[in-house]
C-alpha positions as CSV (number, residue, x, y, z in Angstrom):
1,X,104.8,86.6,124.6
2,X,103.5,87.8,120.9
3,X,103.7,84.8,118.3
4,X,105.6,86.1,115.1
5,X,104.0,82.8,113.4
6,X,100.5,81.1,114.2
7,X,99.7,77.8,112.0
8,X,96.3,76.8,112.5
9,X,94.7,73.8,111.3
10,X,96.8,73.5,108.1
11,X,96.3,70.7,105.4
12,X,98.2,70.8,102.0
13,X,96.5,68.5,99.7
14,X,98.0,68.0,95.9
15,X,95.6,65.9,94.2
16,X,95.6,62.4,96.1
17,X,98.4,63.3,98.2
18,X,98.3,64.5,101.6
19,X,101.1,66.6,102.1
20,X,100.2,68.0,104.9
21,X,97.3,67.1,107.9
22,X,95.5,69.5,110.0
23,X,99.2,70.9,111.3
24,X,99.2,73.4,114.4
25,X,102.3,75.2,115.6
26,X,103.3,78.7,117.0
27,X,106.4,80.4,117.2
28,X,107.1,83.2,119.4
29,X,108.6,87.0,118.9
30,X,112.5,85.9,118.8
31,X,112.3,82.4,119.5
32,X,114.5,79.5,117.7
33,X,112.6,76.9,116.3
34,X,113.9,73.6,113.9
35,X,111.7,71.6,112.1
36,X,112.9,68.1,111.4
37,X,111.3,65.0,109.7
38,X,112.2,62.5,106.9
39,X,111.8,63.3,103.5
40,X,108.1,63.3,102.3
41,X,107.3,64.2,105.9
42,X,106.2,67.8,104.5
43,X,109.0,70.0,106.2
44,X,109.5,71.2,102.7
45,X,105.4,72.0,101.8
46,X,105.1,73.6,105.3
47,X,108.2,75.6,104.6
48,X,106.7,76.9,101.8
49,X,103.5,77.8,103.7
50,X,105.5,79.8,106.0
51,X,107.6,81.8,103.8
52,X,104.9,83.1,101.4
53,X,105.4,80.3,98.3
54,X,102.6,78.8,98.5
55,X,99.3,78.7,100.4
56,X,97.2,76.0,102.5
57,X,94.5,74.5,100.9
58,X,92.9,74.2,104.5
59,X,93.4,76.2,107.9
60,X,94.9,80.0,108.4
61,X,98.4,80.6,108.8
62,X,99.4,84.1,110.2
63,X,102.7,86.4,110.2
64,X,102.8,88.6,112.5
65,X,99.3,88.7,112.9
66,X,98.4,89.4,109.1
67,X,96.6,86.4,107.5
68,X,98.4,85.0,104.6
69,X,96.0,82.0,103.9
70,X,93.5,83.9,101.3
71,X,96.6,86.4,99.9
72,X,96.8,86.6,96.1
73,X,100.3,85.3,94.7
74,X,101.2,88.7,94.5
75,X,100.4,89.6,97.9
76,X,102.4,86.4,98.8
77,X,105.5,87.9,97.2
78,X,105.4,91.6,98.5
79,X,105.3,90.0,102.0
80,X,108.0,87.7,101.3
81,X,109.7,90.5,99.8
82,X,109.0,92.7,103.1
83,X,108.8,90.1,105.8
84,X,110.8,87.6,105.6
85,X,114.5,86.8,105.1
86,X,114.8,83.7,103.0
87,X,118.7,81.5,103.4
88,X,118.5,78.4,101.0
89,X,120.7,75.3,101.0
90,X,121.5,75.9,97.2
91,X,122.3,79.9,98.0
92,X,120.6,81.4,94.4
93,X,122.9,83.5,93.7
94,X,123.4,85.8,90.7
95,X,126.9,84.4,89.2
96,X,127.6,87.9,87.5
97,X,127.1,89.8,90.3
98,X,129.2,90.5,93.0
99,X,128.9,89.3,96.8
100,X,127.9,93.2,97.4
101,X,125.7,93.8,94.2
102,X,123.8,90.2,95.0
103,X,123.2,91.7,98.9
104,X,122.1,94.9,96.9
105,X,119.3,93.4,94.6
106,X,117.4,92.8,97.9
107,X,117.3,96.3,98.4
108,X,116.3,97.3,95.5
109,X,113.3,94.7,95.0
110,X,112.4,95.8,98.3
111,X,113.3,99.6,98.7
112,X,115.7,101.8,98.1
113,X,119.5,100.5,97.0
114,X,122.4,101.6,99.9
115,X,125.5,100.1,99.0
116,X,126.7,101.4,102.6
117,X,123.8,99.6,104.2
118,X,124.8,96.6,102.1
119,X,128.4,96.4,102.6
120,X,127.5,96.9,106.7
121,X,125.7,93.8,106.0
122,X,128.5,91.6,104.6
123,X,130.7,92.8,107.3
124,X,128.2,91.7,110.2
125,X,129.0,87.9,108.0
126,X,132.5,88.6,108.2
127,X,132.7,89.4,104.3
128,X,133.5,92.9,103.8
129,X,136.9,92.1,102.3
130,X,135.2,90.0,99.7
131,X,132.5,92.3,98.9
132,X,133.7,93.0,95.3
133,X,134.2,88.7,94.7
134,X,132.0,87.0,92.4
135,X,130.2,84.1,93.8
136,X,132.6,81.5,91.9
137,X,135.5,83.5,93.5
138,X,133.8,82.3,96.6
139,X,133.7,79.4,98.9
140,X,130.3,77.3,99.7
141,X,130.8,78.9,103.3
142,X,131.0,82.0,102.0
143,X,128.6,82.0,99.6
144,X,126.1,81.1,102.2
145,X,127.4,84.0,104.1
146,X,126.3,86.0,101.4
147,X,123.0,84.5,101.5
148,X,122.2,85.7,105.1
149,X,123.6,88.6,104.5
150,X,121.3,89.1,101.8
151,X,118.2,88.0,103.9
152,X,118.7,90.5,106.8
153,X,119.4,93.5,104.2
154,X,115.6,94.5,104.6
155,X,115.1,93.4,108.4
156,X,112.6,90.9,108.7
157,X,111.0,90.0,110.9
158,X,111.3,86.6,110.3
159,X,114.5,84.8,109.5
160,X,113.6,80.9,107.5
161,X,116.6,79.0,106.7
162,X,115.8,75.8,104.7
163,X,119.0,73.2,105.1
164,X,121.3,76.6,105.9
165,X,124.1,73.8,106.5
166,X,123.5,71.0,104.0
167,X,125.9,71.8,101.6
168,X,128.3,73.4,104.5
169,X,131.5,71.5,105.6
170,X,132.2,71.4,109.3
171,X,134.2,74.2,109.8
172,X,131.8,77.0,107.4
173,X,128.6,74.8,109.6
174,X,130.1,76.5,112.7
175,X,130.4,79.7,111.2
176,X,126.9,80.2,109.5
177,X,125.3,78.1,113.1
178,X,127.6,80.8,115.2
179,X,126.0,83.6,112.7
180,X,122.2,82.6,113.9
181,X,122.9,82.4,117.4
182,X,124.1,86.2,117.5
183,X,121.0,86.9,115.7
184,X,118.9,84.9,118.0
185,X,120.5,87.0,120.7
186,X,120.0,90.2,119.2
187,X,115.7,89.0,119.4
188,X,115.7,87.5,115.8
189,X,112.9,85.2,115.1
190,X,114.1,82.0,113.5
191,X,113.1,79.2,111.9
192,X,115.2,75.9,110.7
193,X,114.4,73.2,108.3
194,X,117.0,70.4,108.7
195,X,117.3,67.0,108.4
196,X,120.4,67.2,110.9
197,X,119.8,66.6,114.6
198,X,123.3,68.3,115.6
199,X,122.0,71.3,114.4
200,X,118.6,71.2,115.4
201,X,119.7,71.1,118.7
202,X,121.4,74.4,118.4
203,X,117.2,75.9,118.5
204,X,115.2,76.5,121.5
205,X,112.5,74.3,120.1
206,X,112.6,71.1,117.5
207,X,109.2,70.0,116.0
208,X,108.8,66.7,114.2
209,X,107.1,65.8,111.0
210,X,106.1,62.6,110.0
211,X,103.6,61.5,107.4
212,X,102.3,64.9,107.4
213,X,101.7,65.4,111.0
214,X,103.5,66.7,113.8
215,X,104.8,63.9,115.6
216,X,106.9,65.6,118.4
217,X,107.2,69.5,119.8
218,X,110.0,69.1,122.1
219,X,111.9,72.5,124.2
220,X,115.1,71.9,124.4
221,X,116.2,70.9,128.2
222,X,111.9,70.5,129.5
223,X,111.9,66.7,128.0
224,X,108.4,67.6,126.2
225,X,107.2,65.7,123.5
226,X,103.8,66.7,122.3
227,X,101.7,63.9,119.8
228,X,100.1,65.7,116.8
């Protein structure tokens, strides 16, 4: 099977601190991966490796077969743009825009505008009767809603959610978990960064941080626990 992602030999190193250590991992055309660790493990530095917002200062990491280790900054941010669907625990959005017109500024940093395209979107999230809401107007669940919606507007062909539950109740948890599984099973390529274990075990595959390392690469149901 094609790897979507390939992280080679990655070390992240800010001044004295090692934020990251010669870290290997792959992840595979739609496959479900969830990284997990404490904090100061480097889930968040090797989350920002992966999506394009920032760059090793050792070792290759790949998207799709493109190289992104020796991209300029704006390089970075074209495929980021392009390439990846970003969800984040704090959702970002625009407070004076609409649900639909925050789903539309994707498009147009990325293409052409299609409010029919974008209101598709929200209804794929279960939102299309709140398109025209503001995101106070909103609950947390829902604005996260509109956060995915957002992220798939451009198809990409990878999906990073960092914490996409953190700030989630139980009930809008379900929802937005129930939301990446359809994806998953419509081939989406995902990747999870959670400190929770229920919903790490919702992936196909949980990988472990600690200290900068991967301590653990377990599939879900095979017992496997690899040492980094």
């Amino acid at each position: 099977m094609t790897n979507i992602l390939e992280v080679c030999d990655v070390s992240k190193i800010y001044g004295p601190v090692k934020a990251l250590q010669n870290v290997s991992l792959t992840v595979a055309a739609g496959e479900w991966v969830a990284i997990m660790g404490p904090s100061g493990s480097g889930k968040t530095t090797l989350m920002n490796i992966i999506g394009c917002l920032d760059s090793p200062s050792t070792g290759r990491a790949a998207l799709d077969g493109l190289d992104l280790s020796s991209l300029t900054a704006a390089e970075l941010t074209a495929i980021r743009r392009e390439a990846i669907g970003l969800i984040f625990q704090q959702f970002h959005l625009v407070s004076y825009l609409t649900a639909l017109e925050n789903v539309m500024v994707a498009q147009y940093y990325h293409s052409l505008v299609d409010e029919g395209e974008a209101l598709e979107a929200l209804g794929r999230v279960g939102l299309a009767d709140r398109a025209k809401h503001l995101p106070r107007q909103l609950s947390g669940g829902e604005q996260q809603r509109v956060c995915i919606a957002r992220a798939l507007i451009n198809h990409p062909k990878l999906i990073l959610a960092d914490e996409p539950t953190g700030n989630l109740d139980e009930t809008n948890e379900g929802l937005v978990l129930d939301i990446l599984h359809s994806l998953h099973r419509q081939g989406a390529s995902i990747v999870v960064v959670t400190h929770s274990p229920e919903v790490a075990e919702h992936a196909e595959r949980v990988v472990v941080l600690e200290h900068g390392r991967v301590a653990s690469d377990r599939r879900k149901g095979d017992g496997l626990a690899v040492a980094g």
